[in-house]
KOLPADREN-200654 format. One record per residue (C-alpha): y, x, z; residue number from 0. Coordinates in nm, 4 decimals, decimal comma. Each point is the difference from the previous one (the first is absolute). Last residue first. Example, Ala and Ser with C-alpha at 12.3 -4.5 7.8 and 13.67 -1.06 7.14 Angstrom:
! KOLPADREN-200654
{yy = -0,1060 | xx = 1,3670 | zz = 0,7140 | num = 1}
{yy = -0,3440 | xx = -0,1370 | zz = 0,0660 | num = 0}
***
This chain:
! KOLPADREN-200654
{yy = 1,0934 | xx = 1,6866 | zz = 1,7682 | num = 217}
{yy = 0,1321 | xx = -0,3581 | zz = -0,0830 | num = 216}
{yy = -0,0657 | xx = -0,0335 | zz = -0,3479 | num = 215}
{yy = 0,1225 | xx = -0,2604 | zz = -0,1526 | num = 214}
{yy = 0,1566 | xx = 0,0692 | zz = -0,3911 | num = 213}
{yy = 0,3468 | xx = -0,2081 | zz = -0,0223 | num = 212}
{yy = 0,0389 | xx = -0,1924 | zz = -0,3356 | num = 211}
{yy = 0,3871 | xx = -0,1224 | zz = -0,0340 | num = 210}
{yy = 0,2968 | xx = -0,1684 | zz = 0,1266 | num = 209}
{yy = 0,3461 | xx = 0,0555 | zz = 0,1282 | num = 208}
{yy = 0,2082 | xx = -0,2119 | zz = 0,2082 | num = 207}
{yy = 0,0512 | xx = 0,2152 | zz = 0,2899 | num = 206}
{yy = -0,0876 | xx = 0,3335 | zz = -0,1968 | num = 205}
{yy = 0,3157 | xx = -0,0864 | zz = -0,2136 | num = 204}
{yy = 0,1846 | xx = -0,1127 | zz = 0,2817 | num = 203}
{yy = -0,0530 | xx = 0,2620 | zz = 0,1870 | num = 202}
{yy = -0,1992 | xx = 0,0976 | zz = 0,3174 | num = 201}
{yy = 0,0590 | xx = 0,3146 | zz = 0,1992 | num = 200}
{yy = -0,2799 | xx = 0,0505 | zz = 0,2369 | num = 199}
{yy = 0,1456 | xx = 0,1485 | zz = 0,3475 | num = 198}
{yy = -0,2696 | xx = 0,1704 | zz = 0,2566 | num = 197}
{yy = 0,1120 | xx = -0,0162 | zz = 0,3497 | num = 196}
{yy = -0,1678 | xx = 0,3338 | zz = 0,2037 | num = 195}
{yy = -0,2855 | xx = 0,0724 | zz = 0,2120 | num = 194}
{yy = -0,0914 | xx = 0,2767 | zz = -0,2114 | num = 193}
{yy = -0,3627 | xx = -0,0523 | zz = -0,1325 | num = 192}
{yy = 0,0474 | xx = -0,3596 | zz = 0,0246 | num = 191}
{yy = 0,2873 | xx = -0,0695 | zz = -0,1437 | num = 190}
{yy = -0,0938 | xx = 0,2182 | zz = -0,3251 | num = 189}
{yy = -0,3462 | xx = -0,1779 | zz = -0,0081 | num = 188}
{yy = 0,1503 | xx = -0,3202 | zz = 0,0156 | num = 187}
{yy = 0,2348 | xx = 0,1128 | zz = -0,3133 | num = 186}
{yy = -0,2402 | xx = 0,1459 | zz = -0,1801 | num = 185}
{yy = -0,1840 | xx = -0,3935 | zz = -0,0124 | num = 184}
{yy = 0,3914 | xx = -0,0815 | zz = -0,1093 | num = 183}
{yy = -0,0188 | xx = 0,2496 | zz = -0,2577 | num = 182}
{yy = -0,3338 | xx = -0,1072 | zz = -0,1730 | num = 181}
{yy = 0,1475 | xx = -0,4355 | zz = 0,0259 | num = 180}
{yy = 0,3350 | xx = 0,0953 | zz = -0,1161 | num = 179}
{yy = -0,1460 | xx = 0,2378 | zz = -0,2407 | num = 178}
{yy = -0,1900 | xx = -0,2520 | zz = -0,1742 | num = 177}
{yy = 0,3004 | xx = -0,2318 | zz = -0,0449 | num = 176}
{yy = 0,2038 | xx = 0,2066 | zz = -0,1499 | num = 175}
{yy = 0,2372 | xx = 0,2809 | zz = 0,0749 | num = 174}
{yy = -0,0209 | xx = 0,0466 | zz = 0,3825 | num = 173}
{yy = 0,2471 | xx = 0,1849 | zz = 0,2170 | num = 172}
{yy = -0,1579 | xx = 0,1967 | zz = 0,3114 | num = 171}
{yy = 0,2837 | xx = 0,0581 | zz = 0,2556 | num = 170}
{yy = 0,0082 | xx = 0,2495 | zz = 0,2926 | num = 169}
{yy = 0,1070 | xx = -0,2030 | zz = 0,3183 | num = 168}
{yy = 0,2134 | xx = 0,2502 | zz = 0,2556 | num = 167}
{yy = 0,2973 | xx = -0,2643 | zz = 0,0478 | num = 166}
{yy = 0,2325 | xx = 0,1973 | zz = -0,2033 | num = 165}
{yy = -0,2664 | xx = -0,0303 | zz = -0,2732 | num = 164}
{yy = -0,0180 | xx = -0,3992 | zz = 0,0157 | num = 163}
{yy = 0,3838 | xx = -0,0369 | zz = -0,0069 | num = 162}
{yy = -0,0350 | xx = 0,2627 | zz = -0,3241 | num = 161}
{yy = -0,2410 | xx = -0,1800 | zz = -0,1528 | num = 160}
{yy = 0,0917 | xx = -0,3393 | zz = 0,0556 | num = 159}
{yy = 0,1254 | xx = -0,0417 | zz = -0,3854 | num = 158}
{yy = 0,2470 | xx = -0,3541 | zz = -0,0856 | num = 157}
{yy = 0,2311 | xx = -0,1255 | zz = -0,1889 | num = 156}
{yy = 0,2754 | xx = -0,2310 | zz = 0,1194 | num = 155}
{yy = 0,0044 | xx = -0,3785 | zz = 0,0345 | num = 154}
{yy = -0,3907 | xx = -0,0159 | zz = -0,0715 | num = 153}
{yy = -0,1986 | xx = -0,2095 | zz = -0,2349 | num = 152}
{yy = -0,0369 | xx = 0,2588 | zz = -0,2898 | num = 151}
{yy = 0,2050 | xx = 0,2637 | zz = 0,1486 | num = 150}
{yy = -0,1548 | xx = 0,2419 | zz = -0,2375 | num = 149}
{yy = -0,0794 | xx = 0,2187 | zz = 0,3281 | num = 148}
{yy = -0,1625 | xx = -0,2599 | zz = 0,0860 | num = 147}
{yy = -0,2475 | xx = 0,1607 | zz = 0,3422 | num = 146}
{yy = -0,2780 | xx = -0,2087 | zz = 0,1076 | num = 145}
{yy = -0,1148 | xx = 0,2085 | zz = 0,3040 | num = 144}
{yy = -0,3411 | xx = -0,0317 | zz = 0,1680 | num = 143}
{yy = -0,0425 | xx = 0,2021 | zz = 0,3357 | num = 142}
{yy = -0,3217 | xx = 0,1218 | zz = 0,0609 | num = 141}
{yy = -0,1365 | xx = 0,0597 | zz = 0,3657 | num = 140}
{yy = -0,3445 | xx = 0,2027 | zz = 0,0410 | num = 139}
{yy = -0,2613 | xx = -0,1138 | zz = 0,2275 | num = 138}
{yy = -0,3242 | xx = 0,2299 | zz = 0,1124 | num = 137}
{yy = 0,2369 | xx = 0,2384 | zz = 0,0521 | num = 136}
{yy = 0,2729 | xx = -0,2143 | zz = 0,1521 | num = 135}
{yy = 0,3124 | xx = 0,0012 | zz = -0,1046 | num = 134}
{yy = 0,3253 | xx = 0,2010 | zz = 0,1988 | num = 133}
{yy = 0,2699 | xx = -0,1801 | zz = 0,1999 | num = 132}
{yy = 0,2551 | xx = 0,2274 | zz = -0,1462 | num = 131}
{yy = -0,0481 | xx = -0,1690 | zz = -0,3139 | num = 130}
{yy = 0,0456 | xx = -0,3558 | zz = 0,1436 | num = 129}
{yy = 0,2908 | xx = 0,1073 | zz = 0,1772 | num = 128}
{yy = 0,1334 | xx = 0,1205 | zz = -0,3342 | num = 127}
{yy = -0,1436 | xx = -0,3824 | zz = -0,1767 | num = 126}
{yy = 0,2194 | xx = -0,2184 | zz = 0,2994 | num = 125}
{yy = 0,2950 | xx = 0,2236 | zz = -0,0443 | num = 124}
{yy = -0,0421 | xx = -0,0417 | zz = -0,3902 | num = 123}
{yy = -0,0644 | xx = -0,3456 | zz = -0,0031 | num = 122}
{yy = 0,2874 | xx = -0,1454 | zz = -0,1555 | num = 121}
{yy = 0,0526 | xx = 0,3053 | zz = -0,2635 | num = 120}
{yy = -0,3690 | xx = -0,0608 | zz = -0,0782 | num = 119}
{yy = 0,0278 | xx = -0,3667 | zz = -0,0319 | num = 118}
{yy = 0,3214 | xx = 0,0795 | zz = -0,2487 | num = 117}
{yy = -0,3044 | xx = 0,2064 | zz = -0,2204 | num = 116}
{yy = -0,2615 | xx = -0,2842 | zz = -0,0004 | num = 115}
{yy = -0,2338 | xx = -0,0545 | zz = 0,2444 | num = 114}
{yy = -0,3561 | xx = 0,0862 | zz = 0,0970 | num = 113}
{yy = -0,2221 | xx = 0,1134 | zz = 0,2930 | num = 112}
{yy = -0,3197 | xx = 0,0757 | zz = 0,0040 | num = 111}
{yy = -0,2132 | xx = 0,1194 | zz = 0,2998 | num = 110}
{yy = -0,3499 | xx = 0,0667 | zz = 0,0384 | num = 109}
{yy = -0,1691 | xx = -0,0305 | zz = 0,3065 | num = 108}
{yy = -0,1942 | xx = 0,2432 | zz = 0,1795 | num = 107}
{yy = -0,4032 | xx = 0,0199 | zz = 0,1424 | num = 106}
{yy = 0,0512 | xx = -0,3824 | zz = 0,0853 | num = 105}
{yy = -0,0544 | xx = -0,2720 | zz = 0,2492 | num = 104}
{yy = 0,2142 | xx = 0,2085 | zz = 0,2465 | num = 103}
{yy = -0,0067 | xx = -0,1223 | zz = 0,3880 | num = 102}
{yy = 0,0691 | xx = 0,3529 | zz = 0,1637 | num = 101}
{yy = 0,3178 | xx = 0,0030 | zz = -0,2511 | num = 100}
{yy = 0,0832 | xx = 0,3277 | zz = -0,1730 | num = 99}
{yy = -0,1673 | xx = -0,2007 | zz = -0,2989 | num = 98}
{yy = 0,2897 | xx = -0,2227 | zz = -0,0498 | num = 97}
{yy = 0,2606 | xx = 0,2332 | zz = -0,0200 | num = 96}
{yy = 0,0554 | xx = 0,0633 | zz = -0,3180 | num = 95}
{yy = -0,0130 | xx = -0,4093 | zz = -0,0352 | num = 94}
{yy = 0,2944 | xx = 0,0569 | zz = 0,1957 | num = 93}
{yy = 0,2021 | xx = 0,1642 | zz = -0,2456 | num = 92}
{yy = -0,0751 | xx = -0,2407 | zz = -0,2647 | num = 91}
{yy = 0,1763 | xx = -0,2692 | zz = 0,2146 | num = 90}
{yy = 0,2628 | xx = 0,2252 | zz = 0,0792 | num = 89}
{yy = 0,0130 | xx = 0,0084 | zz = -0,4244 | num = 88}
{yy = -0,0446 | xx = -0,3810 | zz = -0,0324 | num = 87}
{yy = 0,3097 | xx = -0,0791 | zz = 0,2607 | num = 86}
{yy = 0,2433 | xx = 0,2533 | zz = -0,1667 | num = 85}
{yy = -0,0443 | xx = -0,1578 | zz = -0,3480 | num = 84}
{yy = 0,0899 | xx = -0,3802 | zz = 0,0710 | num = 83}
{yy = -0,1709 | xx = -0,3398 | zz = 0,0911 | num = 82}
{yy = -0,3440 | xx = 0,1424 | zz = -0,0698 | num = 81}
{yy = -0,3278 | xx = -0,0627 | zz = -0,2366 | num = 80}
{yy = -0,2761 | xx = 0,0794 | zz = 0,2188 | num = 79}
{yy = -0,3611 | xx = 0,0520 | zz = -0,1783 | num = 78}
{yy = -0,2924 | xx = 0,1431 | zz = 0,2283 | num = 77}
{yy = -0,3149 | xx = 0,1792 | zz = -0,2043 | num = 76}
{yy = -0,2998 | xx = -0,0267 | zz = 0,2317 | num = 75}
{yy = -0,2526 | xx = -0,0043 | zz = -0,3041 | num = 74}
{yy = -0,2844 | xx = -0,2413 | zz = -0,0376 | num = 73}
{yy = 0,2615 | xx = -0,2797 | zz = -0,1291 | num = 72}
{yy = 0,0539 | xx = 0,1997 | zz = -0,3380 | num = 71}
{yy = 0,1452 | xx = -0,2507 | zz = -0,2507 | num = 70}
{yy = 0,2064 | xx = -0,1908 | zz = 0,2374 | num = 69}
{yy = 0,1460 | xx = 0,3597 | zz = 0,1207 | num = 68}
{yy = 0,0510 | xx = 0,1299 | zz = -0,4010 | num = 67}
{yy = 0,2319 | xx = -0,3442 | zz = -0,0368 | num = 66}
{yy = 0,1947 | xx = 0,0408 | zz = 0,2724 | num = 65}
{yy = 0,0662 | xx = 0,3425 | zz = -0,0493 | num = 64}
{yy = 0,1284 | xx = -0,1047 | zz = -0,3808 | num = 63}
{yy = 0,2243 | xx = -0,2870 | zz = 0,1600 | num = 62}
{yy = 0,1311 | xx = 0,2392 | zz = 0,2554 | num = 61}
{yy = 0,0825 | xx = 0,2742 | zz = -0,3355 | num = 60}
{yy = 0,1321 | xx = -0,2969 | zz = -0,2077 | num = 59}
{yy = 0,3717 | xx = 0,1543 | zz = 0,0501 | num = 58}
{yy = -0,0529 | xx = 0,3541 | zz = 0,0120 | num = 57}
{yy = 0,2071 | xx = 0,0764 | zz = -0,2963 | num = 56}
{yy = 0,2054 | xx = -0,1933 | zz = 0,1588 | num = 55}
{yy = -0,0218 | xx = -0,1197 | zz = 0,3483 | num = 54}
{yy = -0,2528 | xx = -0,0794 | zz = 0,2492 | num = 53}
{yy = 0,0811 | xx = 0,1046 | zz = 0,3781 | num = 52}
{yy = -0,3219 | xx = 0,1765 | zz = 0,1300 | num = 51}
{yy = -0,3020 | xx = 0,0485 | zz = 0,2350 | num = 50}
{yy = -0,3034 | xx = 0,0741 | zz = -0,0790 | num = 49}
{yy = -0,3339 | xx = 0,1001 | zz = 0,2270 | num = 48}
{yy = -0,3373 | xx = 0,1592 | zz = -0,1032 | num = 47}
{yy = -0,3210 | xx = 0,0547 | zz = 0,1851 | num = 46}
{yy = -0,2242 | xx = 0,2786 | zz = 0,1017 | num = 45}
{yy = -0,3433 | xx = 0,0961 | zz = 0,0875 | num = 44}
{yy = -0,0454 | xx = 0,3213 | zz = -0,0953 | num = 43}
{yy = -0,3836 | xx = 0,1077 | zz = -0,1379 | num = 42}
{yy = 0,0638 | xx = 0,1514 | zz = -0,3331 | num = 41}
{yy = -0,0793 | xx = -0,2862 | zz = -0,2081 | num = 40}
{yy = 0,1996 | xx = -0,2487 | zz = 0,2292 | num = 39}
{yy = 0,3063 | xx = 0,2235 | zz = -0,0301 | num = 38}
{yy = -0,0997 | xx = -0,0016 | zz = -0,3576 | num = 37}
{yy = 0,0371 | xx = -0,4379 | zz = -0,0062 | num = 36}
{yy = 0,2669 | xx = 0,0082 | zz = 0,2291 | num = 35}
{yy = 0,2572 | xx = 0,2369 | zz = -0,2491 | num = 34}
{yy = -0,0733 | xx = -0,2467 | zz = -0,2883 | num = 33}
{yy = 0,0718 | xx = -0,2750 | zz = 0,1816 | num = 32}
{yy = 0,3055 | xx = 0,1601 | zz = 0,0770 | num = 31}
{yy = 0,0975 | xx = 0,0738 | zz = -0,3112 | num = 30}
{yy = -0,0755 | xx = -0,3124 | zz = -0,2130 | num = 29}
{yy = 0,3699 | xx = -0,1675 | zz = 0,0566 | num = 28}
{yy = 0,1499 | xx = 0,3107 | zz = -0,1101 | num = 27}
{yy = -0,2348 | xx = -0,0107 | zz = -0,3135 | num = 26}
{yy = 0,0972 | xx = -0,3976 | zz = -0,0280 | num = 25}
{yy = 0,3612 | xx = 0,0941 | zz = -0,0140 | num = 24}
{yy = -0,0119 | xx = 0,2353 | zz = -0,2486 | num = 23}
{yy = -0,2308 | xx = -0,2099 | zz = -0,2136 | num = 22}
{yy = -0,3421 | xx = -0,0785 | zz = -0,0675 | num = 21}
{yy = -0,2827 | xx = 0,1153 | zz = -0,2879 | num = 20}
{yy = -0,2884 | xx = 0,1130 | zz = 0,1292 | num = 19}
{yy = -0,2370 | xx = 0,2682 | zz = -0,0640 | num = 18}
{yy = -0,3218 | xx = 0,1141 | zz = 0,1678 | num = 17}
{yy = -0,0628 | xx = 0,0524 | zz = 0,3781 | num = 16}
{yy = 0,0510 | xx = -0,1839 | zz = 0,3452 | num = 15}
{yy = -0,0166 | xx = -0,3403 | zz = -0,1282 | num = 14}
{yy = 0,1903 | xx = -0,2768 | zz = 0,2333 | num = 13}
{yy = 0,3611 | xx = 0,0846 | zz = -0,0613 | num = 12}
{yy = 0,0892 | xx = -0,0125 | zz = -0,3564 | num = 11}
{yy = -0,3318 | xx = -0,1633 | zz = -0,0612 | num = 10}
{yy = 0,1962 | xx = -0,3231 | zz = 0,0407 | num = 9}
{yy = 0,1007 | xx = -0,0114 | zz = -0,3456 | num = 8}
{yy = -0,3962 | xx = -0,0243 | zz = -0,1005 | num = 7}
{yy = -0,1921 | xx = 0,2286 | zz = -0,2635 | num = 6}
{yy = -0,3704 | xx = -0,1650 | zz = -0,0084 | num = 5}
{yy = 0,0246 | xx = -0,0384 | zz = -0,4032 | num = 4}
{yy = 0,2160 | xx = 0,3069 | zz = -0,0490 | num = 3}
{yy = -0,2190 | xx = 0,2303 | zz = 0,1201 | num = 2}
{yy = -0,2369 | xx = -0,0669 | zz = -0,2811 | num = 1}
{yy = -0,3370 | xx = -0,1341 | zz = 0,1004 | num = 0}
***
């Protein structure tokens, strides 16, 4: 049987290997399950947390994490959409945390946090606290930053990379789709090798973009 004829949209999150086709959005949404299913393979037993303030290009990013959670119920993946920027990224920070505690479900937690680039400049005391804070090793915080420098929906245009590098968060910058998803997975490994904030730089183009990304998770 040709691939083709057992091909399904919602493979985008529920096979492990092969190629799909999905979006920028939809590979963000896909990284932390993803992360939970190696974890798993290599023994950790960890979960994922979000926290954010949608806004374009990250606009359908909730909706896409809300979708890859309903489609993957056996993994502790926790969606909270927030009221503004510096809430979701204390909120990130404690999930950090969460496996200092004596009652800890989990191994680590990962932590993802997105806004666009005026969320940034709103929660930068809240993000450089969150830095100095630290990740956890088994964890791994990654914050999510639709930047427009084309000022496609934004007053003013936009690029958080040099708020995110006075705040001691190297920046990976995706091109496409495919790189959003291998970068970000870098990403969690960056955190959690050094304890810091990793930033992923998000454009529109990669945003809305399209196109064929080849699983492989190791």
């Amino acid at each position: 049987m040709a691939t083709t004829d057992t091909y399904r949209l919602t493979d985008r999150y529920s096979r492990d290997e092969g190629t799909v086709f999905m979006t920028g959005i939809q590979a963000l949404a896909r990284l932390p399950i993803e992360q939970l299913r190696v974890d798993r393979v290599e023994g950790l037993r960890t979960a994922a947390f979000a926290a954010g303030y949608p806004g374009s290009p990250l606009g359908g990013l909730d909706g896409a994490f809300a979708q890859a959670v309903a489609q993957t119920p056996e993994l502790p993946i926790h969606l909270r959409p927030s009221v503004n920027e510096e809430y979701a990224a204390t909120a990130v920070m404690g999930s950090q945390l969460a496996s200092t505690r004596p009652d800890a479900a989990y191994d680590g937690v990962v932590g993802l946090w997105y806004g666009k680039g005026p969320g940034v400049d709103r929660a930068t005391d809240a993000l450089r606290h969150a830095t100095y804070a630290g990740t956890d090793p088994h964890g791994g915080a990654v914050a999510i930053v639709g930047d427009d420098p084309h000022a496609k929906s934004s007053t003013i245009p936009s690029s958080s990379a040099g708020v995110l590098s006075d705040m001691h968060i190297p920046v990976l910058y995706p091109g496409d789709p495919a790189e959003a998803l291998d970068l970000g997975r870098h990403a969690i490994a960056l955190s959690r090798a050094t304890g810091l904030w990793v930033g992923l730089k998000i454009v529109a183009d990669v945003a809305d973009g399209s196109g064929t990304v080849h699983l492989d998770p190791h």
